[in-house]
C-alpha positions, 0 to 999 in steps of 0.5 A: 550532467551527473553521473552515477554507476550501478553494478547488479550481480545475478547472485546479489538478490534481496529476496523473491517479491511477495505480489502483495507487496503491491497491494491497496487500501478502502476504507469506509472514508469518504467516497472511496466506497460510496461514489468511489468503486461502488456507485448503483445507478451510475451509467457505468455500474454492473448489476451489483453496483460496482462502476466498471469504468473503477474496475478497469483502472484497478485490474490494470494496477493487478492490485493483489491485494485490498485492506478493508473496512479500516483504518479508524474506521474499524475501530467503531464498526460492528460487522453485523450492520453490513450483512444481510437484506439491505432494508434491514441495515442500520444507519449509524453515526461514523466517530472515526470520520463524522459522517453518517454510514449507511451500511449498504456495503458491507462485508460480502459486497466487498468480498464480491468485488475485491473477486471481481478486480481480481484481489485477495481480501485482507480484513481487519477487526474491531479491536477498539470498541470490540475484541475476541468475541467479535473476531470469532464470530467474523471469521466463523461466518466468512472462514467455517463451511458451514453447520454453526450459527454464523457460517449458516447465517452467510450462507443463508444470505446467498454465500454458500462457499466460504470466504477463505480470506487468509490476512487479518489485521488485529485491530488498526493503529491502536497506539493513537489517542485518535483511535477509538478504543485507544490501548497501551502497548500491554494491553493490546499486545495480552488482545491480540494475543488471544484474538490471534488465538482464537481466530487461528483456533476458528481457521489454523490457516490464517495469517494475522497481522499486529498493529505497530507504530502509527509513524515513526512521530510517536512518543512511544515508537518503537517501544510500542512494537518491542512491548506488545511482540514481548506479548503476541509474538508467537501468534502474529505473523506480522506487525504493520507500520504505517506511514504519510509524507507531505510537502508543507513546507514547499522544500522540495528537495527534502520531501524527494528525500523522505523515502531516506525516513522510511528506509530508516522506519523499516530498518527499525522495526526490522531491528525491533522485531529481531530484538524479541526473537532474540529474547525469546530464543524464537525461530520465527522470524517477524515479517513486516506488512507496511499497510497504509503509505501514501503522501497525504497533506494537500486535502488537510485544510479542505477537510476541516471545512466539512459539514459533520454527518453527512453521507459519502463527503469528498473526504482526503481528496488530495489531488496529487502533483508530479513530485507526489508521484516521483517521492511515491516511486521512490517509496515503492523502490525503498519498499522493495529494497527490503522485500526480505521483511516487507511482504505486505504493503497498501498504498493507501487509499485505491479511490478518491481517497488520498487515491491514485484514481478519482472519480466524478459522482455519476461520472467519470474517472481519470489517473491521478500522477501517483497512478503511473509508478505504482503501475509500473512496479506492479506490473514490472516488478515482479520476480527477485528484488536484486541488491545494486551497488550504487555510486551516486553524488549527493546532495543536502537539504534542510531536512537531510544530508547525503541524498544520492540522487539516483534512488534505484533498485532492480527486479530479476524476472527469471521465468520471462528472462528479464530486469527491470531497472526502477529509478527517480532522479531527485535532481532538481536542475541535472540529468543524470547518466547512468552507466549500469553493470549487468555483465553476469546476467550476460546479453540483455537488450533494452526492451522499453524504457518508460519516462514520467517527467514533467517541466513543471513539479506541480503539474497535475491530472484532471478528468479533462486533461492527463498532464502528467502521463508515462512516456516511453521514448527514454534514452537508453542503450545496452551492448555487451553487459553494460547499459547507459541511459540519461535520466533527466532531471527530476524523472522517474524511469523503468528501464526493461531489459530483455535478454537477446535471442540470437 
C-alpha cells in the first residue's frame, strides 16, 4: 500500500469559489439541443418542449451557469434566425458542423430553459462572419427595457422583462483556421476591443470574456493572449482557455496525469495575463474563464462517417469510460486549485454532446461516468478552496514524470461548518492511505465518504445499466484533528467532514 500525508490549515485558503466555476456548455451541435434538452412530442416534454426527465438530471448538477449558442457554431449564426414566430424561421446550412439548423430554438428558447434548470446565461457573439453591429444589436434586444427597436421587437415577441444576461463571450476560438471568420491576434484583439465597447456602452453592467488559445497545441499560444490583451485589456473581464484531453494511445497512466498539462495551461495564461497588466501599469486584474474542458477523443472516427446536412446527427457522442471520469475529477480538482484566477469554467458539453447526460430520441436518459464528479464538486464544492500541503509518491509515464499519485484538494464551507476533501488515486495497482491534518479546523467528524471505483477502467454506463455509479461506504475515520482514509486503487473520493457538536 502507499501512503501519502496532507496538512490544511484553516488560513491557508486559495480563494472564495465562484459557483460558475462549475458551469456547462450547449452548443447548437448534434442533439445537445435538438433531442438533447429539447425534444417536443417527446413523452416526457413540458408544454414548451423541453424534456423534463434532462431537467431534472441537470438541476441536481446545480449547474450555475450555461454557454450558448457556440462554439464554431457562432461563428456563422445570425441571431435573427432564431427569434420570432417559428413559421418565419429560416433554414439554413450549418459550416461549422454540416448539418442543416432549423432555427426552431433559438435565443429566447434558451433563456426560458436555462431559468427553468435554474442557470444563468452566458452568451456569445458572432465574431466571425459578424462583429460590432451585431452584438449591439443583440444585447439591445435581450439587456435594454425597452423604447428602441430591438428591445420593442423582444418584447413584442412575448418578453416584456429584459433578459439581463451579464457574461458574453467575444467571439469563440478565434485563432483556429477551423473557425469561420479566422482572425490574427491583432485583428481580434482592435474587434473585441470595440465590440467590448460598445456592448458595455449598450449595458455598463456586463461582463465580457476574451477569446485565447484554442489549446495549449497551438503555434501561436500564448502569443495570441499576450497580442490581443495588448489590445482590449482594459475592456475585457476575461480571457478564456479551452481544452480536450483523449486517451488514444491506450497509456493510462499518462492520460490520469494530463491534469499535470492543464495546471501548466493555467499557469501560463496567469502569467500572460500578469505580463500585460505589468506593461500597461494596470490595476486590473485579468480572470480566467476556462469555458470548454472535457475528455473528447472516443467519438472522432464515428463523426467522419456522418451523412452532411442532415438535422440533429449523433454528432461527438463519446460515450465515456471510468478513467474518463477519474481524469475529469482531477481536472475539476486542479480547476479549483487556481479558484483565485479561474472563475469561469464549462465542462463541455451538458447533453449528448461529449456530455455527461445522453439520452434516446423519444426516450430515455441515463448518467454517463463523468456525471458523478462533476456532481459531487458542484454540490460539495462549494465555499473557500483551501491550499493542502501534500506528500505523495510518485510515479513516471511515457508522457510524464513525477506524478503524485494523490491528486488532491479541499473546499472549507464556513456557513454549513464543513470540508470537503476531493481526491483521485491515480494509482494503477496500490491503494493509498492517506493521513490528512486538519488539527487547526479543531473537532471535525467524517460525515460521508463517497467512492467511485470500479475494477474495470473501460467500464461504462448505458441507459440499460449504470455500471459505474458513487458508493458511499468509503473507508475513513477522524479523531482529534487527524483523518485517515484508504483510497483504493485508481478511485475518485469526497471525504465530507463535519464539525462535532457536542
Amino acid at each position: 500500500m502507499l501512503n501519502a500525508k496532507m496538512t490544511l490549515e484553516k488560513e491557508f485558503t486559495i480563494a472564495e469559489i465562484d459557483p460558475r466555476i462549475y458551469g456547462s456548455f450547449i452548443e447548437h451541435l448534434g442533439r445537445a439541443v435538438y433531442g438533447g434538452i429539447y425534444e417536443p412530442g417527446h413523452p416526457d416534454a413540458d408544454e414548451k418542449g423541453y424534456r423534463r426527465d434532462v431537467s431534472k438530471l441537470i438541476a441536481d448538477l446545480r449547474v450555475p451557469i450555461v454557454r450558448y449558442p457556440g462554439g464554431n457554431f457562432v461563428s456563422g449564426y445570425n441571431w435573427e434566425d432564431g427569434i420570432g414566430p417559428r413559421e418565419n424561421r429560416p433554414r439554413k446550412l450549418e459550416l461549422a458542423w454540416r448539418t442543416i439548423e432549423t432555427n426552431e430554438f433559438g435565443t429566447n428558447e434558451f433563456v426560458d430553459w436555462a431559468r427553468s434548470v435554474g442557470a444563468q446565461v452566458m452568451m456569445a457573439v458572432n465574431l466571425g462572419t459578424r462583429g460590432i453591429d451585431e452584438a449591439r444589436s443583440l444585447i439591445e434586444y435581450c439587456n435594454h427595457p425597452g423604447g428602441t427597436y430591438w428591445s420593442d421587437l423582444r418584447k413584442q415577441h412575448g418578453y416584456a422583462r429584459p433578459h439581463a444576461i451579464k457574461t458574453w463571450c467575444l467571439g469563440n476560438e478565434m485563432d483556429g483556421p477551423w473557425q469561420i471568420g479566422h482572425k490574427t491576434a491583432e485583428e481580434y484583439g482592435r474587434l473585441s476591443l470595440e465590440t467590448a465597447k460598445v456592448m458595455k456602452w449598450v449595458d455598463p453592467t456586463i461582463e465580457v470574456v476574451s477569446c485565447g488559445s484554442s489549446n495549449t497545441n497551438m503555434p501561436t499560444f500564448p502569443e495570441y493572449e499576450a497580442t490581443s490583451l495588448d489590445l482590449n485589456y482594459e475592456a475585457v473581464d476575461y480571457v478564456s482557455l479551452h481544452q480536450y484531453y483523449g486517451n488514444r494511445t491506450n497509456d493510462t497512466a499518462s492520460f490520469l496525469a494530463y491534469s499535470m498539462d492543464l495546471d501548466h495551461f493555467i499557469r501560463t495564461i496567469k502569467s500572460t495575463c500578469d505580463y500585460i497588466q505589468a506593461k500597461k501599469r494596470s490595476k486590473k486584474t485579468m480572470y480566467l474563464s476556462f469555458d470548454e474542458w472535457n475528455v473528447w477523443f472516443h467519438s472522432n472516427e464515428a463523426d467522419k462517417q456522418i451523412e452532411p446536412w442532415t438535422i440533429a446527427p449523433p454528432q461527438l457522442e463519446d460515450i465515456y469510460t471510468f478513467e474518463d471520469a477519474l481524469l475529469v475529477g482531477s481536472m475539476l480538482i486542479t480547476l479549483l486549485k487556481h479558484a483565485d484566477r479561474v472563475k469561469i469554467a464549462c465542462l463541455a458539453q451538458l447533453v449528448n454532446v461529449i456530455a455527461p447526460i445522453m439520452t434516446v430520441n423519444g426516450g430515455g436518459s441515463w448518467r454517463q461516468t463523468i456525471y458523478y464528479p462533476y456532481l459531487h464538486a458542484s454540490v460539495y464544492g462549494r465555499g473557500i478552496a483551501l491550499q493542502p500541503v501534500v506528500s505523495s509518491p510518485k510515479y513516471d509515464s511515457k508522457a510524464f514524470t513525477d506524478v503524485p499519485y494523490l491528486d488532491s484538494v479541499a473546499v472549507f464551507n464556513p456557513e454549513l461548518e464543513e470540508i470537503a476533501v476531493f481526491a483521485v488515486n491515480r494509482s494503477l495497482n496500490d491503494s493509498l492511505a492517506l493521513e490528512c491534518d486538519i488539527r487547526s479546523f479543531g473537532d471535525y467528524r467524517v460525515a460521508e465518504h463517497i467512492v467511485l471505483e470500479h475494477d474495470d477502467l473501460k467500464a461504462v454506463n448505458t441507459l440499460q445499466e449504470e455500471r459505474v455509479r458513487p458508493h458511499a461506504n468509503g473507508r475513513s475515520s477522524a479523531s482529534e484533528g487527524r483523518v485517515t482514509a484508504v483510497l483504493p486503487k485508481h478511485s475518485w473520493h469526497v471525504i465530507r467532514l463535519a464539525k462535532s457538536r457536542s
